[in-house]
C-alpha positions as CSV (number, residue, x, y, z in Angstrom):
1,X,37.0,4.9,-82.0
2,X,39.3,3.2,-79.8
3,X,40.7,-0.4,-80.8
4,X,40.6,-1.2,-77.2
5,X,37.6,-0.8,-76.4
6,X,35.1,-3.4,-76.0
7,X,32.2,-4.3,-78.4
8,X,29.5,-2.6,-75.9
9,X,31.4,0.6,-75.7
10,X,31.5,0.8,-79.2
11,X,28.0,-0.1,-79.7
12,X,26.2,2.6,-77.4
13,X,25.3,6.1,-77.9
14,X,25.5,8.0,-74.6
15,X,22.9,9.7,-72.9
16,X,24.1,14.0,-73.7
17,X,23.2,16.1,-70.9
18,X,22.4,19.7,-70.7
19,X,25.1,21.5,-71.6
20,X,26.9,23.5,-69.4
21,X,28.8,26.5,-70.7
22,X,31.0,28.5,-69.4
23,X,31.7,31.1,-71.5
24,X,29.6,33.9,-70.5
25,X,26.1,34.2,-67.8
26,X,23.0,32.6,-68.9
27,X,19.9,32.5,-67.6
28,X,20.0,28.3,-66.8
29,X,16.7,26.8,-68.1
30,X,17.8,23.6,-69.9
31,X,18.3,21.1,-67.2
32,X,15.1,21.0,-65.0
33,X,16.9,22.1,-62.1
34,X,15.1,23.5,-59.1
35,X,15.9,27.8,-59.2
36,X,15.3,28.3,-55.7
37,X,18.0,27.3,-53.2
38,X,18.0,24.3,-50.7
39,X,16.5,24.8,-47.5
40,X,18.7,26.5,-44.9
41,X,18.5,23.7,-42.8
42,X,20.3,21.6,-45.6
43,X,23.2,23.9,-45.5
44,X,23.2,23.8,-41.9
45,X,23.7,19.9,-41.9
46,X,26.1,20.1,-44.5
47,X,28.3,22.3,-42.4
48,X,27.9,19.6,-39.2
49,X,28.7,17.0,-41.6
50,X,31.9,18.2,-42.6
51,X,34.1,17.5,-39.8
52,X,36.7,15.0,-38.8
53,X,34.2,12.1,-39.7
54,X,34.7,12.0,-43.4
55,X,37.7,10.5,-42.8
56,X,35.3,7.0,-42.0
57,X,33.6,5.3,-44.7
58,X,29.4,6.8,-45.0
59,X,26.8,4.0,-43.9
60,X,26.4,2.0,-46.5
61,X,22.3,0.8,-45.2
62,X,21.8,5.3,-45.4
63,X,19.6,3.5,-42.2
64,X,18.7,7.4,-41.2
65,X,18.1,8.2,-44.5
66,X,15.6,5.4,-45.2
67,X,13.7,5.9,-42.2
68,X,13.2,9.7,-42.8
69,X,12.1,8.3,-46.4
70,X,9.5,5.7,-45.0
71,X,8.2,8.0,-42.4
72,X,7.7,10.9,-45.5
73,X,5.7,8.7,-48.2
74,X,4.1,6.6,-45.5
75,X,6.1,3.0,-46.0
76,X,8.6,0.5,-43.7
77,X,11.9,1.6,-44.1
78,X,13.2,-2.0,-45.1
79,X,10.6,-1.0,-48.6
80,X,12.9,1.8,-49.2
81,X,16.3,1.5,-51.2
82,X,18.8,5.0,-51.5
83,X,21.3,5.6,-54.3
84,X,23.4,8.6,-55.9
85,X,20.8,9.7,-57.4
86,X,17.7,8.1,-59.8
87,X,19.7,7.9,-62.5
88,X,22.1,5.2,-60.5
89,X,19.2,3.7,-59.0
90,X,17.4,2.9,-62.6
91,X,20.5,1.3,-63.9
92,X,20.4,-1.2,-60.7
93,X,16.9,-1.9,-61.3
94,X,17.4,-2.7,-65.0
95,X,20.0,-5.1,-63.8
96,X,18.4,-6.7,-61.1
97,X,14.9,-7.3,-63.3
98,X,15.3,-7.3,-66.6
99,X,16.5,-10.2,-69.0
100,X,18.1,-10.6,-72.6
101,X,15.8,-11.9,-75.0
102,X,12.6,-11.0,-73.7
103,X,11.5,-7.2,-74.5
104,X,11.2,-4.5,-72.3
105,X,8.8,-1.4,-73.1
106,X,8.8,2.1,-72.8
107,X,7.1,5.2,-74.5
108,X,9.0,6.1,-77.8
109,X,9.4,9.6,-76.5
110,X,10.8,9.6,-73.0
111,X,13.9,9.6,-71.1
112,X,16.9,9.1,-73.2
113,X,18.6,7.0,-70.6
114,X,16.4,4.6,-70.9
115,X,17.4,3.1,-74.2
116,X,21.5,3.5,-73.1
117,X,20.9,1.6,-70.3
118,X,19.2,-1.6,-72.6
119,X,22.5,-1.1,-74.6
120,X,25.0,-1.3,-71.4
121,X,22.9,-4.2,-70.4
122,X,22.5,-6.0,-73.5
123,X,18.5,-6.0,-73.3
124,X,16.0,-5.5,-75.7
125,X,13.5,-2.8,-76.0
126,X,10.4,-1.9,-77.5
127,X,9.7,1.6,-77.7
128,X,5.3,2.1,-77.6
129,X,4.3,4.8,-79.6
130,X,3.0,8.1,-77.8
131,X,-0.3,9.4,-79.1
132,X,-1.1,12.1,-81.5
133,X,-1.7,14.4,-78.0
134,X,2.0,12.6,-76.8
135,X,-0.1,11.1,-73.7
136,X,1.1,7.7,-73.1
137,X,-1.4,4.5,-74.7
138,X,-2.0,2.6,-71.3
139,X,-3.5,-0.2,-73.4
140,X,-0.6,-0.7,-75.2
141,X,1.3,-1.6,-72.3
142,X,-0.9,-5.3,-72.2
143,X,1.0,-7.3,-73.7
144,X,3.8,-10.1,-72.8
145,X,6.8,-8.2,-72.0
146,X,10.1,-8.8,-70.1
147,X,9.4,-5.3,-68.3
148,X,7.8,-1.9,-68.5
149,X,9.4,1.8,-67.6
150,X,7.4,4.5,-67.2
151,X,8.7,8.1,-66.3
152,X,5.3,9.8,-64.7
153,X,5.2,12.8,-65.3
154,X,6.8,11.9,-68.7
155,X,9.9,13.8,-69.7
156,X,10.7,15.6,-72.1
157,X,6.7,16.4,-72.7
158,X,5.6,16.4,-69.2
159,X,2.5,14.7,-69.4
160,X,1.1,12.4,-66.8
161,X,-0.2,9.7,-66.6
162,X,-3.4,9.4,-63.0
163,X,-2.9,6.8,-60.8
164,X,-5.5,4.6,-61.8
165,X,-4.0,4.0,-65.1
166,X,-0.8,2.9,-63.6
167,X,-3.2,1.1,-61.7
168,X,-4.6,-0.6,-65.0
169,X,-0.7,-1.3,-66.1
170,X,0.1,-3.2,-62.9
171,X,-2.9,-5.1,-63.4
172,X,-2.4,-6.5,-66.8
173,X,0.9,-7.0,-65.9
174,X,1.5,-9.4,-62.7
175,X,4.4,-11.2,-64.3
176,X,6.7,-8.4,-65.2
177,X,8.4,-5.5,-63.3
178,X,7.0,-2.4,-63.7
179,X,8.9,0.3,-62.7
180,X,7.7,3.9,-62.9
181,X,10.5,7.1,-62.8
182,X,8.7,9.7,-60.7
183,X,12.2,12.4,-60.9
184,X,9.0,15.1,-61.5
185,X,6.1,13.8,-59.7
186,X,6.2,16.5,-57.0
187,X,5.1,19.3,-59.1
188,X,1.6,18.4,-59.4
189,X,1.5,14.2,-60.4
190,X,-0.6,11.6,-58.7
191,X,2.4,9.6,-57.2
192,X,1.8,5.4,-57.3
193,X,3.7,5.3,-53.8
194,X,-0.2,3.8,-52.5
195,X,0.4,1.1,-55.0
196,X,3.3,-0.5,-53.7
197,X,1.8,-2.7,-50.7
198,X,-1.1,-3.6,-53.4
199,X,1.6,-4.4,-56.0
200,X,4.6,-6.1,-55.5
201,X,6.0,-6.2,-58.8
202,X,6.3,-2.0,-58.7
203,X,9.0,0.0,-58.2
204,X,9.0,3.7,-57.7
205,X,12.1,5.3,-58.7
206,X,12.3,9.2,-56.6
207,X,14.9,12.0,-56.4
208,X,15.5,14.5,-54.2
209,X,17.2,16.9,-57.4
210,X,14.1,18.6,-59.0
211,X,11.9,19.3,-55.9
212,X,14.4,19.4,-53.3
213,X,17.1,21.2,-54.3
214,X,19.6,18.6,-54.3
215,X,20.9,18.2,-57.8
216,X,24.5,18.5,-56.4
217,X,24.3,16.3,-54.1
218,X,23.2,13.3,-56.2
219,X,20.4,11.5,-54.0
220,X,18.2,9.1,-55.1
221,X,15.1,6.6,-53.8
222,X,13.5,3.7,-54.8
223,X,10.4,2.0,-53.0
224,X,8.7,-1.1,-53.6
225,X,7.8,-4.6,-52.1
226,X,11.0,-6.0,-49.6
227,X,11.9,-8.6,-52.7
228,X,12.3,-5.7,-54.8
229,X,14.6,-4.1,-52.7
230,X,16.5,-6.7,-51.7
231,X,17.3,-7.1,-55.2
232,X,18.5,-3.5,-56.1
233,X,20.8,-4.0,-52.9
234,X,22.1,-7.0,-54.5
235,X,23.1,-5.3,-57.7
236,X,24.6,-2.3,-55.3
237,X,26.7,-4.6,-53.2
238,X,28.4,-6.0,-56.4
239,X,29.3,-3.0,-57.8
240,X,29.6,-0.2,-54.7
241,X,28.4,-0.8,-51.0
242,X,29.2,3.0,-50.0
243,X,27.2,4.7,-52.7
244,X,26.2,8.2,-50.9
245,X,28.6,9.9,-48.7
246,X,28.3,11.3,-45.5
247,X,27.4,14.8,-46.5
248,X,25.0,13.4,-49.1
249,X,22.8,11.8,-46.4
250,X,23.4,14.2,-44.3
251,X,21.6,17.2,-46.6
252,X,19.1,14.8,-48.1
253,X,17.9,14.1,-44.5
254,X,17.2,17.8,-43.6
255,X,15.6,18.8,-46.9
256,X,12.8,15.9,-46.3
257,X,12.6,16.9,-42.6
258,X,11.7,20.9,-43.9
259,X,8.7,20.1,-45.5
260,X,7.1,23.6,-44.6
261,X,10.2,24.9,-47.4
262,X,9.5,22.2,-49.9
263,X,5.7,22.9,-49.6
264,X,6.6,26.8,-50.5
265,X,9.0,25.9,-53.3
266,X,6.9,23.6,-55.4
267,X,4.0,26.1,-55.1
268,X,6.0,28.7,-56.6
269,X,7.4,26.4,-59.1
270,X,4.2,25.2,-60.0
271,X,2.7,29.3,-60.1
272,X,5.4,30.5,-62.5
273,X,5.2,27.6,-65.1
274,X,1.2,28.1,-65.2
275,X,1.6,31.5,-65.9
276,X,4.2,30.9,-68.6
277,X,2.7,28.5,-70.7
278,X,-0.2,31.0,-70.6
279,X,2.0,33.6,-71.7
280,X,3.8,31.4,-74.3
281,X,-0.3,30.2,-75.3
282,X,-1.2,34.0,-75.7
283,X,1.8,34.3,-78.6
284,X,0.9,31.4,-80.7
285,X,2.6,28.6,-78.6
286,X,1.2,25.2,-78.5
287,X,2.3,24.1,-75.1
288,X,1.7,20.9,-73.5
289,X,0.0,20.4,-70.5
290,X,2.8,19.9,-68.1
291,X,2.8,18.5,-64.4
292,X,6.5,18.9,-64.5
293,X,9.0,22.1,-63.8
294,X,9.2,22.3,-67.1
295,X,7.2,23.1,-70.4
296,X,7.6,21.2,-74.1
297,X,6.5,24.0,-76.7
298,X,6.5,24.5,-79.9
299,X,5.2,27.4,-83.1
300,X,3.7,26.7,-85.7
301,X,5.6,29.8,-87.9
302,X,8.8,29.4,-86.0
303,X,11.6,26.3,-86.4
304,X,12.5,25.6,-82.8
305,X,16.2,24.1,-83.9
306,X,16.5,28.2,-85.2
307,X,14.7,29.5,-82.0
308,X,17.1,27.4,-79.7
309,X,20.1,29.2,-81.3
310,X,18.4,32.2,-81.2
311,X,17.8,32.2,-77.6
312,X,21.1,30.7,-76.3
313,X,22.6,34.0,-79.2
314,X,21.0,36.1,-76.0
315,X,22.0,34.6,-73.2
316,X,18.8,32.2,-72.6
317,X,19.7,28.3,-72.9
318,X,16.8,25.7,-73.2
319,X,16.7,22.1,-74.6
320,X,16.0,21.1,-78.4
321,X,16.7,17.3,-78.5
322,X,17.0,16.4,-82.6
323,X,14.4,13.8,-82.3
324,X,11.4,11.7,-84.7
325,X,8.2,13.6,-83.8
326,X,9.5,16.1,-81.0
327,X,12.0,17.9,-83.3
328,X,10.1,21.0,-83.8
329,X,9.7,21.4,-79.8
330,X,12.0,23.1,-77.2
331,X,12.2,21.6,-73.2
332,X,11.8,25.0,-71.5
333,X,12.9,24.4,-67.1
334,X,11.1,26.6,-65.2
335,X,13.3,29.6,-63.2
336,X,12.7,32.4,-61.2
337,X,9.7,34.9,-62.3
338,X,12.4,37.4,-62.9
339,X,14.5,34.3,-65.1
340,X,10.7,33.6,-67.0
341,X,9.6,37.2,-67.6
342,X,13.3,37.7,-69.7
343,X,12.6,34.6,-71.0
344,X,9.6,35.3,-72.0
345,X,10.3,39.1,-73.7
346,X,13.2,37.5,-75.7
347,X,11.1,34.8,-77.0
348,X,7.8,36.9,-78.1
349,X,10.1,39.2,-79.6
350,X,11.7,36.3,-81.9
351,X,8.5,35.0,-83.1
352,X,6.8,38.1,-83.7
353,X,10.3,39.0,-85.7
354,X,9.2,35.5,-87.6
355,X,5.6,36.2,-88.1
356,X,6.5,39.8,-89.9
């Protein structure tokens, strides 16, 4: 530990992300990325975006971008807000809303951001137990508060929650800021986007990394009520007016405009992760219902910290997170058929190896 470091850096734990290694091929299914390609017409614009103009500074209003946004989910543009990526655009919003002192909640089991950014930003927290089924307790969430955050689908288990109960949260809640993550929504969540004009103390947080495509290019959207917005840009413009660059908005704004692609990406997504978790069902796996591109899975005669070292031994990474409650469960991203079917034989063969 560093002597010069300041009393928050030594306090926080860091979120870890998927790792990354490098030392031989693996079949990739540990960080929820998407395993089909962009659309073409993203790699077209990224081509007529790199020219002599990236020697000017990107718009820092993304005013193309937010329109393209608006027109897509059905809003005014000045009720959208872009950022690299979600990730960037949640710690904004916990700036720009939430206060020392008074608590914010969020499920005990969720994004493991979440409590790093309350650290960084020297807020409380109150993490609200998930049920027995790990579906979040909506009634739990009425009670005074400084804040709520709510990743819908929920991550790592990929449970949703419908609208109407984000509905029943916003209602009991008039006073706080409710923000709800939606990085997964598109695989098959109801999205709260038609609760936005109803409610103005909601905030959607989007990304265009999952079902877009676009995990490299870092792209991020938040919609909400005008006062909302304007208050995220506040935060931005004190820390980093030009926070996309040019080829950024440039691919983000052809990968909403292909929605014919995206339409045919999630379906096949969605496809290959029902027929896994029946397969994964049909060998003794508990598997939670997922509306995610992922599945959160665990065996009854098998230790998943053993299964996860067993797997990445042959070439397949997934995500173990060392965790109260969820330490017997592996995060398994969906790939390719081809990626799931060798998934799927190397697996069944370790737990049938347990079982004998």
């Amino acid at each position: 530990m560093s002597r010069y470091w300041s009393q928050t850096t030594k306090r926080i734990k860091p979120y870890v992300p998927g790792e990354q290694p490098r030392d031989k091929t693996y079949i990739k299914l540990n960080t929820n990325e998407n395993p089909y390609p962009p659309s073409p017409r993203v790699i077209e614009a990224l081509h007529r975006a790199a020219d002599e103009s990236l020697r000017r500074y990107p718009d820092p209003e993304c005013e193309e971008l937010r329109q393209t946004i608006a027109r897509c989910v059905g809003v005014a543009r000045e009720q959208v807000f872009c950022g690299n990526g979600s990730d960037e655009l949640l710690a904004f919003a916990f700036l720009a809303f939430f206060n020392p002192g008074t608590p914010i909640l969020f499920p005990d089991i969720t994004y493991s951001f979440y409590p790093v950014y309350c650290t960084v930003f020297h807020l409380d927290y109150e993490p609200v137990p998930l049920d027995m089924s790990f579906t979040i307790p909506v009634e739990k969430f009425f009670v005074p508060n400084g804040g709520i955050v709510i990743a819908n689908p929920n991550a790592p288990t990929g449970t949703c929650l419908p609208r109407a109960a984000v509905r029943e949260i916003l209602e009991h809640n008039f006073g706080s800021v409710v923000i709800v993550d939606e990085a997964y929504c598109d695989f098959g969540a109801e999205s709260a986007v038609p609760l936005v004009q109803e409610f103005p103390n909601l905030l959607i947080v989007q990304t265009l990394s999952k079902s877009r495509s676009l995990a490299g290019l870092r792209v991020g959207f938040a919609i909400g009520h005008q006062e909302l917005i304007e208050g995220v840009r506040r935060v931005k413009d004190s820390m980093n007016s030009y926070t996309l660059d040019r080829l950024a908005l440039a691919g983000a704004v052809a990968a909403l405009e292909d929605e014919a692609y995206y339409r045919e990406t999630i379906r096949r997504v969605i496809a290959t992760r029902e027929r896994t978790a029946a397969a994964l069902r049909a060998v003794g796996f508990s598997v939670i219902p997922s509306k995610a591109n992922f599945l959160f899975i665990t065996h009854p005669e098998a230790k998943a910290t053993e299964l996860y070292q067993q797997l990445r031994d042959r070439g397949v990474l997934v995500r173990h997170f060392n965790l109260p409650r969820i330490d017997n469960y592996l995060r398994v991203s969906i790939g390719t058929d081809q990626e799931m079917d060798a998934f799927l034989d190397c697996i069944t063969a370790l737990v049938q190896k347990t079982g004998t």
